[in-house]
KEKE-302246 format. One record per residue (C-alpha): chain; residue in three letters; y, x, z; residue number from 1. Coordinates in nm, 4 decimals, decimal comma. Layout:
<atoms>
> A;ALA;Y;X;Z;NUM
...
</atoms>
This chain:
<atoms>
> A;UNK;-2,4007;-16,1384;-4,5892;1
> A;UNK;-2,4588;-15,7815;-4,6092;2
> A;UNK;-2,2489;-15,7919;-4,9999;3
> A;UNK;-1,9634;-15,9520;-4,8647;4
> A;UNK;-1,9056;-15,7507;-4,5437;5
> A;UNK;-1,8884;-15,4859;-4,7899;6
> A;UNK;-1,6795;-15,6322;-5,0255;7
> A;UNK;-1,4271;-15,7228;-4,7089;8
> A;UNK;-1,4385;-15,3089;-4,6130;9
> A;UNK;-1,3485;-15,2389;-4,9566;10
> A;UNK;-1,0576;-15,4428;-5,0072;11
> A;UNK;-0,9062;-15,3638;-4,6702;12
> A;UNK;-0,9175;-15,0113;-4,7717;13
> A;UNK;-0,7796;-15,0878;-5,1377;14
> A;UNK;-0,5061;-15,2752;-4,9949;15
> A;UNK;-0,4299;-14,9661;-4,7256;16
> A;UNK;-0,3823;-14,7355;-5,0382;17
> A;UNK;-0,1110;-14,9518;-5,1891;18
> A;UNK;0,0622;-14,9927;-4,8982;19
> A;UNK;0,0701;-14,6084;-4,7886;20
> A;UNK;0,3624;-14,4209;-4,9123;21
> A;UNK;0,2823;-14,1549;-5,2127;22
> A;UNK;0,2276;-13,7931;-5,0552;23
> A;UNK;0,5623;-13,6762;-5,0581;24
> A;UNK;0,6392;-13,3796;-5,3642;25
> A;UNK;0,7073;-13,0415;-5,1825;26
> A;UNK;1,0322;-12,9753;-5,3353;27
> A;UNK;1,2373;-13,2109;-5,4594;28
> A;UNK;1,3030;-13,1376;-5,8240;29
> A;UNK;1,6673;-13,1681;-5,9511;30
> A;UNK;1,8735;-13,1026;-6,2508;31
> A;UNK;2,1519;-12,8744;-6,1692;32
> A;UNK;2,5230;-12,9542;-6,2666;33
> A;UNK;2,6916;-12,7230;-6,5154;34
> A;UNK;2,8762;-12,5162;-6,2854;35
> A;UNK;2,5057;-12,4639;-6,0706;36
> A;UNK;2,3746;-12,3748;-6,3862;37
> A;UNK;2,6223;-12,0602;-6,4438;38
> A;UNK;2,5750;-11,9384;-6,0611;39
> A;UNK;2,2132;-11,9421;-6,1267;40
> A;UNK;2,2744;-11,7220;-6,4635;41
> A;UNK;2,5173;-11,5275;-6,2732;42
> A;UNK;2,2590;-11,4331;-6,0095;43
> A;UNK;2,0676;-11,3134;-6,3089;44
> A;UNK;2,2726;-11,0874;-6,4300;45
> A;UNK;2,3745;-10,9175;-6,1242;46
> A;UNK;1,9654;-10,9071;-6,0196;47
> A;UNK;1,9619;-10,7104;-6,3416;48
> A;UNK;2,2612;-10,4612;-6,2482;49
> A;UNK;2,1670;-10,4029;-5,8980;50
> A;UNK;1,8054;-10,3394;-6,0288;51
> A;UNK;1,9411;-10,0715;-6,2734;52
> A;UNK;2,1189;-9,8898;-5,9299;53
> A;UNK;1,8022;-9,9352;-5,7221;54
> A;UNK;1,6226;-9,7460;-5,9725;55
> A;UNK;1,8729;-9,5081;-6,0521;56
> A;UNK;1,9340;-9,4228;-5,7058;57
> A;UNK;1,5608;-9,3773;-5,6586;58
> A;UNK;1,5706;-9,1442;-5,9523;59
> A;UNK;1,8365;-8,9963;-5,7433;60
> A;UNK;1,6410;-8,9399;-5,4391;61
> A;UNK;1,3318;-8,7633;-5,6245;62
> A;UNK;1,6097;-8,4881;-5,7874;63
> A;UNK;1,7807;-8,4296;-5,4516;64
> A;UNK;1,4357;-8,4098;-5,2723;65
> A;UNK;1,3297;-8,1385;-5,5310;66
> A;UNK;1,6435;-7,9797;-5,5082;67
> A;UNK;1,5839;-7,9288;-5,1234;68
> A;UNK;1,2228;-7,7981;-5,2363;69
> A;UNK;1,3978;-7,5623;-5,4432;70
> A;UNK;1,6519;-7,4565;-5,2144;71
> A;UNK;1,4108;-7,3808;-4,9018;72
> A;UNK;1,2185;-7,1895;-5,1213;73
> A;UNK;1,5406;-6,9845;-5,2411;74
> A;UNK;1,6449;-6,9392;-4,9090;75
> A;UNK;1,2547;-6,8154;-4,7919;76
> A;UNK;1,3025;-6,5389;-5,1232;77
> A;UNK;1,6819;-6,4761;-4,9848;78
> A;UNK;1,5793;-6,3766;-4,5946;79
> A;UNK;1,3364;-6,1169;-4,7468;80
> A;UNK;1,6300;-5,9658;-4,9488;81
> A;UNK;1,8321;-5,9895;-4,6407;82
> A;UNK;1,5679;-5,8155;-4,4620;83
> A;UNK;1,5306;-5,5093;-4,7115;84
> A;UNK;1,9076;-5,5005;-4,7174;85
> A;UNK;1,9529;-5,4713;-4,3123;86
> A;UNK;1,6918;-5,1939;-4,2869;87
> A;UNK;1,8990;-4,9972;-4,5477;88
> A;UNK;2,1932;-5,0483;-4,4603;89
> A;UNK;2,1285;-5,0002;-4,0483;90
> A;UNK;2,0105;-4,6503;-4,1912;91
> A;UNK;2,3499;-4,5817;-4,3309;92
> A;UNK;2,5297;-4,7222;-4,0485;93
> A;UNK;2,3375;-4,4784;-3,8478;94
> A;UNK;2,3965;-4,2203;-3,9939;95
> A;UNK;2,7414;-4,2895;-4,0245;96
> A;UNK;2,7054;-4,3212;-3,6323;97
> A;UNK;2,5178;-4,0088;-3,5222;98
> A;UNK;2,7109;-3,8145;-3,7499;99
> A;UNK;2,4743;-3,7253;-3,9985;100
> A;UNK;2,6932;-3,7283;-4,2775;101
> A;UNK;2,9584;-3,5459;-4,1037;102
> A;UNK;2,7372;-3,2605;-4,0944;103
> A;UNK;2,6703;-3,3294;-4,4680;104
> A;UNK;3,0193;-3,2791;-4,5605;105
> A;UNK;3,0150;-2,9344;-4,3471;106
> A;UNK;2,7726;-2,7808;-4,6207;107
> A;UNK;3,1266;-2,8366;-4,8630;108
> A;UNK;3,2179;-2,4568;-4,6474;109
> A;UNK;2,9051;-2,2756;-4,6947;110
> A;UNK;2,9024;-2,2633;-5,0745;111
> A;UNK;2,9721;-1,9188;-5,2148;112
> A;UNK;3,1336;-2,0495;-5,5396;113
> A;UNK;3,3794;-2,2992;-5,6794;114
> A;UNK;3,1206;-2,4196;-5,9471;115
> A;UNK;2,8622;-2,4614;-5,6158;116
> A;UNK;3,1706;-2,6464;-5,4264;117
> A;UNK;3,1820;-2,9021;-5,7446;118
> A;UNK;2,8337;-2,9419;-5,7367;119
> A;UNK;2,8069;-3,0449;-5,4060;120
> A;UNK;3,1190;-3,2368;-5,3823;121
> A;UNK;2,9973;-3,4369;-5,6637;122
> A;UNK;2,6643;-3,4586;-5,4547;123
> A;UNK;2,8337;-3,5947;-5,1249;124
> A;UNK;3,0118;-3,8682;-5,3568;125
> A;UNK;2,7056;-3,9660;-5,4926;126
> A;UNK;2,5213;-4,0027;-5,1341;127
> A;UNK;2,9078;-4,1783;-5,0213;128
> A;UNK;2,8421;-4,4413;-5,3690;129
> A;UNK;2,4588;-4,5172;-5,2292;130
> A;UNK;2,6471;-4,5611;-4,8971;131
> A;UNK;2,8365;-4,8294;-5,0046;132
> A;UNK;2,5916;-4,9620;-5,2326;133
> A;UNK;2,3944;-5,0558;-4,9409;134
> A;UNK;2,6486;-5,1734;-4,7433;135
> A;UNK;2,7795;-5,4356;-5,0217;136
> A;UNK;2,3981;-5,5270;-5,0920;137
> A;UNK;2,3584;-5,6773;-4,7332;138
> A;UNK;2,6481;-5,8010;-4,7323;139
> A;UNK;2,6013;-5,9853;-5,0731;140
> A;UNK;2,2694;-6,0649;-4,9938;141
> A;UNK;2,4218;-6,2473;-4,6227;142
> A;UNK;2,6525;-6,4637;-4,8077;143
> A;UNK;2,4292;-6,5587;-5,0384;144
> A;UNK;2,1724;-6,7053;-4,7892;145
> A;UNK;2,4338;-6,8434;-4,6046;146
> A;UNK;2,5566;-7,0439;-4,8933;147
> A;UNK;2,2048;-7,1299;-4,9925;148
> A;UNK;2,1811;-7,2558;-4,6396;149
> A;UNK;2,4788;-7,4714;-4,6486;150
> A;UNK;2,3678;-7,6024;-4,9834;151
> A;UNK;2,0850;-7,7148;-4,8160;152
> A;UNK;2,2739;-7,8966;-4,5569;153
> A;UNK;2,4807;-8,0763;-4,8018;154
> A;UNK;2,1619;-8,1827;-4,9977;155
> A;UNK;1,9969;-8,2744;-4,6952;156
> A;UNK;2,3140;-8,4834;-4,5725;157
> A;UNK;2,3456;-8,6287;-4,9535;158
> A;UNK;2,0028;-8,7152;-4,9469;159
> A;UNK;2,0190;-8,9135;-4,6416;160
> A;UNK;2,3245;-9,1105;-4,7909;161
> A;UNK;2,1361;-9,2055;-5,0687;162
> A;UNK;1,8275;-9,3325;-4,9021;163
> A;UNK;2,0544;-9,5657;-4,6837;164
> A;UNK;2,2161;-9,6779;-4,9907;165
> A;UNK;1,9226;-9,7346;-5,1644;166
> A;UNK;1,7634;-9,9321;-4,8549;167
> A;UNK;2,0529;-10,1651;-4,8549;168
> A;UNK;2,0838;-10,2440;-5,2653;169
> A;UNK;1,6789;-10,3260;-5,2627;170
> A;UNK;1,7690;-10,5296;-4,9650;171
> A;UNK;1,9856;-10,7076;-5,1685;172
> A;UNK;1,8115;-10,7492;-5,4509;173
> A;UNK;1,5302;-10,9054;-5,2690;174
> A;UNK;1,7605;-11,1648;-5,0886;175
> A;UNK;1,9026;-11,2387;-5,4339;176
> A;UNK;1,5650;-11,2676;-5,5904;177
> A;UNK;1,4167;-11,4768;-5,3681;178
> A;UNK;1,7433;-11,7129;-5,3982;179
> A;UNK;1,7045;-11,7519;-5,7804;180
> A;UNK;1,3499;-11,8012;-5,7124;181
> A;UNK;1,3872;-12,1037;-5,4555;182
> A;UNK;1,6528;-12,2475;-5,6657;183
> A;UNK;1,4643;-12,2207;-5,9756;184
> A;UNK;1,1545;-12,3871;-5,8477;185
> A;UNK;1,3327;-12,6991;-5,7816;186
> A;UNK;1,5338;-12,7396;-6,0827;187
> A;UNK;1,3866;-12,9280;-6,3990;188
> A;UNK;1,5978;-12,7030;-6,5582;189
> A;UNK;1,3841;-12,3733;-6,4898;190
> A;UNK;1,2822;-12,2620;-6,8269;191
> A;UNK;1,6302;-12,3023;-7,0338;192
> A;UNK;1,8184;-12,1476;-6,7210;193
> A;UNK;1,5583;-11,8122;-6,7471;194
> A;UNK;1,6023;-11,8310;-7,1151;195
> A;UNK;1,9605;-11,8147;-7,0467;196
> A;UNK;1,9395;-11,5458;-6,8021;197
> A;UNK;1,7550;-11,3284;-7,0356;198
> A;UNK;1,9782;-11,3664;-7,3168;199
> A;UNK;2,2885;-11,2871;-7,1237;200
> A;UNK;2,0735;-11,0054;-6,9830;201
> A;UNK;2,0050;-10,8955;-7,3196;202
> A;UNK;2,3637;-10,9548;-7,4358;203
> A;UNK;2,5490;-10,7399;-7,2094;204
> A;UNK;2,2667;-10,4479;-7,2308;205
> A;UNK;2,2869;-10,4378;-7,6085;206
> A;UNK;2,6515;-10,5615;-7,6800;207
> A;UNK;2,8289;-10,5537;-7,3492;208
> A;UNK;2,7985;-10,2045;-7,1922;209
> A;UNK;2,8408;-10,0227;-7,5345;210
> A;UNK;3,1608;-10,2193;-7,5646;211
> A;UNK;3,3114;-10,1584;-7,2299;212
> A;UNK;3,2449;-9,7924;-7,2459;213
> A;UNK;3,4245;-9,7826;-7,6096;214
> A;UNK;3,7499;-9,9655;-7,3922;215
> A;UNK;3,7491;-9,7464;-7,0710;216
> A;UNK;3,6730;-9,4204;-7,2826;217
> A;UNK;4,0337;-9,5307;-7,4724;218
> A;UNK;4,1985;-9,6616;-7,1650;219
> A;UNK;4,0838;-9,3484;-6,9664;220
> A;UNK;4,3022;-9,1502;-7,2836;221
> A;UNK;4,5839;-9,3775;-7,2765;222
> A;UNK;4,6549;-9,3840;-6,9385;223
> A;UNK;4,6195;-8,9581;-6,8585;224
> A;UNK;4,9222;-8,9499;-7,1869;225
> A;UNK;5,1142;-9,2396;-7,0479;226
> A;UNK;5,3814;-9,0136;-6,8248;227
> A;UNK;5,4594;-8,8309;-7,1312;228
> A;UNK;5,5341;-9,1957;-7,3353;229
> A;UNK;5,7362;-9,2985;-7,0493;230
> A;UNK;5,9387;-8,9713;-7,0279;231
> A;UNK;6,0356;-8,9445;-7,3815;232
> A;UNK;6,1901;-9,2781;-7,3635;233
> A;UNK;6,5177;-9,3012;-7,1950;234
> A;UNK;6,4982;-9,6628;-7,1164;235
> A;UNK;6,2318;-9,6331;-6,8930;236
> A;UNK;6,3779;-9,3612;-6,6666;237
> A;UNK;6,6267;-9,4080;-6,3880;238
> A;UNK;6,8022;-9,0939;-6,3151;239
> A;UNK;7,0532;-9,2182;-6,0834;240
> A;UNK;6,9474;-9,0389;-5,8391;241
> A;UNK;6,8307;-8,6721;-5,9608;242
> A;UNK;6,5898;-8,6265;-5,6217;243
> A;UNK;6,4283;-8,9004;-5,6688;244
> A;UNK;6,4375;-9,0218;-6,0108;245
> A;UNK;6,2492;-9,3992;-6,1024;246
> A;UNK;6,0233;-9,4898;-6,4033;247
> A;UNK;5,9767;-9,8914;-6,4952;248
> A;UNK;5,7722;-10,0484;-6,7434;249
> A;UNK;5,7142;-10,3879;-6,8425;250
> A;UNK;5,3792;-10,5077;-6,9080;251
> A;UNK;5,5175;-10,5815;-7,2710;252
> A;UNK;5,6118;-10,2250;-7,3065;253
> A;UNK;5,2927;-10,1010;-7,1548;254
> A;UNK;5,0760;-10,3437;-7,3697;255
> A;UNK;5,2863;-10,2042;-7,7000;256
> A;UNK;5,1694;-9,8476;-7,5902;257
> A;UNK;4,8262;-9,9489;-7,5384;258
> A;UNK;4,8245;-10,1536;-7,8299;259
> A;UNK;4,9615;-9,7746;-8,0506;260
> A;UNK;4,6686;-9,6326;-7,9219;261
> A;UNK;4,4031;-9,7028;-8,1074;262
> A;UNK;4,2406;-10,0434;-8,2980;263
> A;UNK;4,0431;-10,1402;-8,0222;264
> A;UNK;4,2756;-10,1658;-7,7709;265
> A;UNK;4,4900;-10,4182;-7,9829;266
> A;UNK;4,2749;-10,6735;-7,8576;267
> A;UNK;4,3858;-10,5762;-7,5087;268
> A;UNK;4,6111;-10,7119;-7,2784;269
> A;UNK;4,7822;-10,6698;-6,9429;270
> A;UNK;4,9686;-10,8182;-6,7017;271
> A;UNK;5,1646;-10,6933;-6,3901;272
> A;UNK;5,1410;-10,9150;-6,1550;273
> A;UNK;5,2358;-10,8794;-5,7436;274
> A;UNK;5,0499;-10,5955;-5,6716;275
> A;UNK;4,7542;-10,6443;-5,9000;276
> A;UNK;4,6870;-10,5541;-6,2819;277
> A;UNK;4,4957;-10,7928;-6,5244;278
> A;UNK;4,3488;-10,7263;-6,8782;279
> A;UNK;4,1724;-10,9006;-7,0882;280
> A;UNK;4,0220;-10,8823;-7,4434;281
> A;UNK;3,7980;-11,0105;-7,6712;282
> A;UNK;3,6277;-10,8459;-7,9605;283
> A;UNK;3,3977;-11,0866;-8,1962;284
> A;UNK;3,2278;-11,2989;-7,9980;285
> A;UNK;3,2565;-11,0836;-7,6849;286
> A;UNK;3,5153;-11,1410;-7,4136;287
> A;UNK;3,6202;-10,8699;-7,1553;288
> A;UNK;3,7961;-10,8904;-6,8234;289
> A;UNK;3,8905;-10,6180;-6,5479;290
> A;UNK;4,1383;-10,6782;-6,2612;291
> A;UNK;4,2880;-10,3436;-6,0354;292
> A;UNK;4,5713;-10,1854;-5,8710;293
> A;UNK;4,7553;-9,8970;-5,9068;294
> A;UNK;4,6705;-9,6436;-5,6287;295
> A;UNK;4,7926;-9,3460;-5,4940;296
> A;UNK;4,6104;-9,0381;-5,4632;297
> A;UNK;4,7204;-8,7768;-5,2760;298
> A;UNK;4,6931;-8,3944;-5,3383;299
> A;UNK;4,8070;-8,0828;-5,2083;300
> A;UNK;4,9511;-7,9520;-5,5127;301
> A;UNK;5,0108;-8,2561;-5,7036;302
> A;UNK;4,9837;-8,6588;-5,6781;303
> A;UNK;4,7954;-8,8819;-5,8844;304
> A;UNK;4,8224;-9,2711;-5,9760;305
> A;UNK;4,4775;-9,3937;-6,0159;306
> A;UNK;4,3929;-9,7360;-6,1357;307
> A;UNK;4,1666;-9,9021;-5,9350;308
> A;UNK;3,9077;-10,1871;-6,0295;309
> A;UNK;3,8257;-10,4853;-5,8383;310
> A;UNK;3,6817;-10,6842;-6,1237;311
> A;UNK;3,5113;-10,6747;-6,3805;312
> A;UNK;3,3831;-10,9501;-6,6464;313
> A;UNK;3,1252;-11,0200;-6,9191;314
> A;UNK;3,2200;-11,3201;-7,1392;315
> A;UNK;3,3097;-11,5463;-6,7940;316
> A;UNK;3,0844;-11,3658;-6,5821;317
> A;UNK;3,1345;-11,1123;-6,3026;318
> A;UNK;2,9704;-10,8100;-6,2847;319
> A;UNK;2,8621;-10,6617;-5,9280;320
> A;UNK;3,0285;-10,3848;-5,7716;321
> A;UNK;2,7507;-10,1170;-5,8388;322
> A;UNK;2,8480;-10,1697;-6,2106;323
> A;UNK;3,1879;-10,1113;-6,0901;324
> A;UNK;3,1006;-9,8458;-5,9466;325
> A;UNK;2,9157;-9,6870;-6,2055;326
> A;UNK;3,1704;-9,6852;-6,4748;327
> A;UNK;3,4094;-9,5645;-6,2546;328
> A;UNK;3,2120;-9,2734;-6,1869;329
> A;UNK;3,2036;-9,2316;-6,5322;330
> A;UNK;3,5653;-9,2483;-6,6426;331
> A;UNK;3,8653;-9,1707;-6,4675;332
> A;UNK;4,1377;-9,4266;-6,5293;333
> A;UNK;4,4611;-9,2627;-6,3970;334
> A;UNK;4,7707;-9,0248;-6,4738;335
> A;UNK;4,9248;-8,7107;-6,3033;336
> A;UNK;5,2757;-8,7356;-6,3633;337
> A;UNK;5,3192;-8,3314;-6,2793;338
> A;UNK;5,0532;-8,2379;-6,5575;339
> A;UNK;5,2985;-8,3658;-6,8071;340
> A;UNK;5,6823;-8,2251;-6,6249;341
> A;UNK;5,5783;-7,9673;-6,3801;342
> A;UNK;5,8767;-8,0198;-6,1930;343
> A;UNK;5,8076;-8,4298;-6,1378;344
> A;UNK;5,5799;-8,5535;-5,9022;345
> A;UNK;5,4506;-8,9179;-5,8116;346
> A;UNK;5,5157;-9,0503;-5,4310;347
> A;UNK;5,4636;-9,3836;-5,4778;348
> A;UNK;5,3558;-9,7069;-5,7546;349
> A;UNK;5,3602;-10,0574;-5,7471;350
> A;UNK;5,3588;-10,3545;-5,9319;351
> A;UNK;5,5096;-10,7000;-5,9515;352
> A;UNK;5,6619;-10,9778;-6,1683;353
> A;UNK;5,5904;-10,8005;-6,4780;354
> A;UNK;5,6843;-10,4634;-6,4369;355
> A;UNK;5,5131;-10,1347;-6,2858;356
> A;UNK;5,7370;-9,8897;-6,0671;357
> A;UNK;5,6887;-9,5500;-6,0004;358
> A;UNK;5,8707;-9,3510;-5,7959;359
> A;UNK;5,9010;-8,9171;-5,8859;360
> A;UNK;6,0822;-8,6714;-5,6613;361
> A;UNK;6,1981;-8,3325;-5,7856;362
> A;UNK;5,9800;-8,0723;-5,6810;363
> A;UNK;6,1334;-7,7192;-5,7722;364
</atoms>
C-alpha cells in the first residue's frame, strides 16, 4: 500500500514538471541584422574616441591645477617684492615731498669750484637715477603681480571649464558603455561584433589618424595659398564692380587646384553643394570623408573664411565630435584673402550648385 501511494506522489510530481513552462532565459538572445551590427561597431569606435578626450582632458586638469600651484606661489614671491619696492620707493616719494632733495640740489651753490660743481652735479644725478630706479621697480614689480593675479583668474576660470567638460564626456561614455554592454549581452553575435570593434579600433589608431593628419596638414596648405590661385587667374575674378569685386570657383576648378597640390590630395574630391562642402577620398584600402561650410570670421583688421567641419568619416563610419574637435584644434583649415592683396578683404562666402562665391571689397 505504502509502495504505491508513493509511486502515485511521484508521478503526480513527474507529470507537474512536464507540464510547467521552462524558467524563462533572462535576456532573450538575438542575432542582430547587418545594419545593427555596424551601430554596435560604431558605438565602439566612438567609446574609443571619447575615451581618448576623457583622458586627455583629465591630463588637462592635473597641468592647469599645477599651473595654479605655481602661480599662487609666484604671486606669494611677487607681494614680497612689491613690499620691498613700496618701502623704497615711499622713501623717495617722501623725500620728494618734504623737500629733501630740494635742499640737496641747494649744496650745487656752496661749492667753491667748477671741478667741485661737476662733482656734485654728477652726484645729484646719480641720487635723481636711484630715484627713478625705485620708482620703476614698484611699479614693475605692481604690474607684474597684477598680471600674475589675472593669470590666475584665467587658470582658475579655464580650469573650471574643463572639469565641466570632462564631467559631461565621462557621462557619456558611461551611457554609451553601458548601451554596447546591454546590447551585446543579448546578441549571439557578441564575440565577432567585439572582434570587429577592436579591429576597427585598431585600424583607425594605426592607419586612420596618421592618414587624416597627412590630408588636413595638405589641405590646411592648400587652402591658406588658395586667394593667391584665384587672383592670378582672370577667369575667376569679377571686377565689374571695382568696390566690391567677386571671386567664383567651381568645384572642378577647386578640385584641379587641390589635385596640383601635392600626390595625396589627388585622391581627393569636393563638391559644392547648397551651402555645404563634401570631400571624399580613398587611399589603399582606406576611405575618408569630411563634410563643412565655409564660414566667416570676423576681425578687426582683416576677415577670414574658415572651413568648418561637421563630419567626419573612417571607411563608412562617423567619428564623434571630440575627434572633430581635436583635429581642428590642430589645423587651421581657412584663407585670409588680405594676407595675399593687402588692399582686398573678404565680407562674405557661400556655396551652392557647384560653385563657391566670395565676395571682397576694396579697402584702401
Amino acid at each position: 500500500m505504502t509502495y504505491k501511494f508513493v509511486a502515485m506522489m511521484l508521478s503526480i510530481l513527474l507529470l507537474t514538471q512536464i507540464t510547467l513552462p521552462l524558467p524563462s532565459i533572462s535576456a532573450e538572445e538575438k542575432t542582430p541584422t547587418q545594419d545593427e551590427a555596424k551601430d554596435l561597431v560604431q558605438k565602439g569606435l566612438t567609446i574609443f574616441e571619447i575615451d581618448k578626450e576623457v583622458a586627455r582632458l583629465n591630463e588637462q586638469d592635473a597641468n592647469i591645477v599645477a599651473q595654479i600651484k605655481q602661480n599662487e606661489q609666484d604671486i606669494i614671491k611677487q607681494n614680497s617684492n612689491v613690499d620691498s619696492t613700496r618701502k623704497h620707493a615711499g622713501k623717495v616719494l617722501r623725500a620728494y615731498y618734504t623737500g629733501d632733495r630740494d635742499s640737496i640740489w641747494m649744496l650745487l651753490f656752496t661749492v667753491s669750484s667748477f671741478t667741485d660743481a661737476l662733482r656734485m652735479f654728477e652726484y645729484l644725478q646719480m641720487i635723481i637715477t636711484n630715484d627713478h630706479r625705485a620708482l620703476s621697480a614698484f611699479t614693475e614689480s605692481f604690474k607684474k603681480l597684477k598680471s600674475l593675479r589675472t593669470e590666475l583668474d584665467s587658470s582658475r576660470v579655464e580650469l573650471q571649464k574643463t572639469k565641466d567638460k570632462f564631467l559631461t564626456q565621462r557621462e557619456r561614455l558611461v551611457k554609451l558603455q553601458e548601451e554596447l554592454d546591454k546590447q551585446l549581452a543579448v546578441s549571439t553575435q557578441a564575440q565577432v561584433i567585439e572582434a570587429q570593434i577592436k579591429s576597427l579600433n585598431d585600424q583607425w589608431k594605426q592607419e586612420g589618424i596618421p592618414l587624416f593628419r597627412e590630408y588636413l596638414n595638405s589641405l590646411s596648405s592648400a587652402f591658406r595659398e588658395l586667394p593667391q590661385y584665384v587672383t592670378k587667374e582672370s577667369k575667376f575674378m569679377d571686377l565689374s564692380s571695382i568696390k566690391n569685386p567677386v571671386i567664383t570657383i567651381s568645384d572642378k576648378d577647386f578640385n584641379t587646384y587641390i589635385h596640383s597640390k601635392n600626390e595625396l590630395l589627388q585622391n581627393l574630391n569636393f563638391e559644392f553643394a547648397d551651402g555645404a562642402i563634401i570631400a571624399k577620398g580613398k587611399k589603399d584600402h582606406v576611405q575618408i570623408a569630411l563634410e563643412g561650410m565655409f564660414l566667416l570670421k570676423e576681425h578687426p583688421d582683416m576677415n577670414e573664411v574658415l572651413f568648418h567641419v561637421d563630419k567626419l568619416e573612417f571607411n563608412g563610419f562617423q567619428l564623434p565630435d571630440t575627434t572633430i574637435e581635436d583635429f581642428m584644434k590642430e589645423f587651421q583649415l581657412g584663407f585670409v584673402p588680405k594676407k595675399i592683396v593687402n588692399y582686398l578683404d573678404v565680407v562674405s562666402v557661400e556655396t551652392k550648385n557647384g560653385i563657391a562665391v566670395v565676395k571682397l571689397k576694396l579697402s584702401l
